[in-house]
N, C-alpha and C positions, 0 to 999 in steps of 0.2 A: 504494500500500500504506500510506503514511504517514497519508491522509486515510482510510482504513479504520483503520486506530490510533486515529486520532483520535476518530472517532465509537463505535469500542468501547470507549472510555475515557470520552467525556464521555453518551455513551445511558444506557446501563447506570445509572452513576452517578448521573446526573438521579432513575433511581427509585430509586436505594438514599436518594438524600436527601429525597423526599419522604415514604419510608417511615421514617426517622430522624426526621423530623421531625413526624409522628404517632407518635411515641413506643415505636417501633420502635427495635431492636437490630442489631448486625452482629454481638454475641456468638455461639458455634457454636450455643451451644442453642436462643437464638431465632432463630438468622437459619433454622438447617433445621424450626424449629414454622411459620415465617412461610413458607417455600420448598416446603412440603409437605403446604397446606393441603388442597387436593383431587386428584385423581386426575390431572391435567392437567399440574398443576404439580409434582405429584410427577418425573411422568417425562420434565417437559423439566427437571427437576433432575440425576436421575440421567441421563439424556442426553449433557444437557454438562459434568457430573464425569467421565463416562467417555470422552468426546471429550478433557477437558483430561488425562486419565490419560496416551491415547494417544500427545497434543501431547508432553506431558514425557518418555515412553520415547523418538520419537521422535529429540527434542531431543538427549537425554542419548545416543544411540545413535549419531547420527551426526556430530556434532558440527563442523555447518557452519558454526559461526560462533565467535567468541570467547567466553568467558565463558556458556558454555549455559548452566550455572545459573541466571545471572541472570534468562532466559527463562521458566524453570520457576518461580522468584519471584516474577516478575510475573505469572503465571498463575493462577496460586494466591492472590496479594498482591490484585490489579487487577480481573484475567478474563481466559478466554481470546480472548474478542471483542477486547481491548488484544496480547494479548502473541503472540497469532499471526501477524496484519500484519504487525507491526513487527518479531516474527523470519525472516519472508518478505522483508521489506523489507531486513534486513544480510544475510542470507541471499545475496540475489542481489547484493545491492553487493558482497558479498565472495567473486561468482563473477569469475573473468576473464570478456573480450570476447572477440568470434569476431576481434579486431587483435590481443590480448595473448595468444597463445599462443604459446608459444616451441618454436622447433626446434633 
């Protein structure tokens, strides 16, 4: 799960900086002008904002792990591609084992 964190943090990233660096923005206005240029990209926009909706009810609903917000931070802050491995990831570290159950 941590190597899928991984690469949902640094993938993604790779083109948000080669689109900064054509002179590109991450401001809301133009990152949704640049996210919603044609019909494609529109709806794997709204896709995965409503996939990342789902993750943070989710998150905030059941709260498997410490600090869920911070999960929803980084979702919104990073991506969901980063902040859902890696809350699958404490997710299950912070399940007992089939040894650690107590009677």
């Amino acid at each position: 799960m941590r190597a899928l964190a991984a690469l949902g943090l640094l993938l993604p990233w790779m083109f948000y900086g080669f689109h900064l660096a054509q002179g590109g923005s991450l401001a809301p206005a133009g990152f949704m002008a640049a996210a919603t240029v044609n019909e494609v990209s529109k709806a794997i926009t709204v896709d995965v904002y409503l996939a990342a909706l789902a993750f943070a009810a989710w998150v905030l609903q059941e709260r498997g792990v410490r600090r869920p917000w911070l999960y929803v931070l980084l979702c919104f802050g990073v991506g969901l591609s980063f902040a859902l491995p890696l809350y699958l990831a404490a997710r299950f570290a912070a399940r007992p084992g089939p040894g650690d159950a107590r009677v």
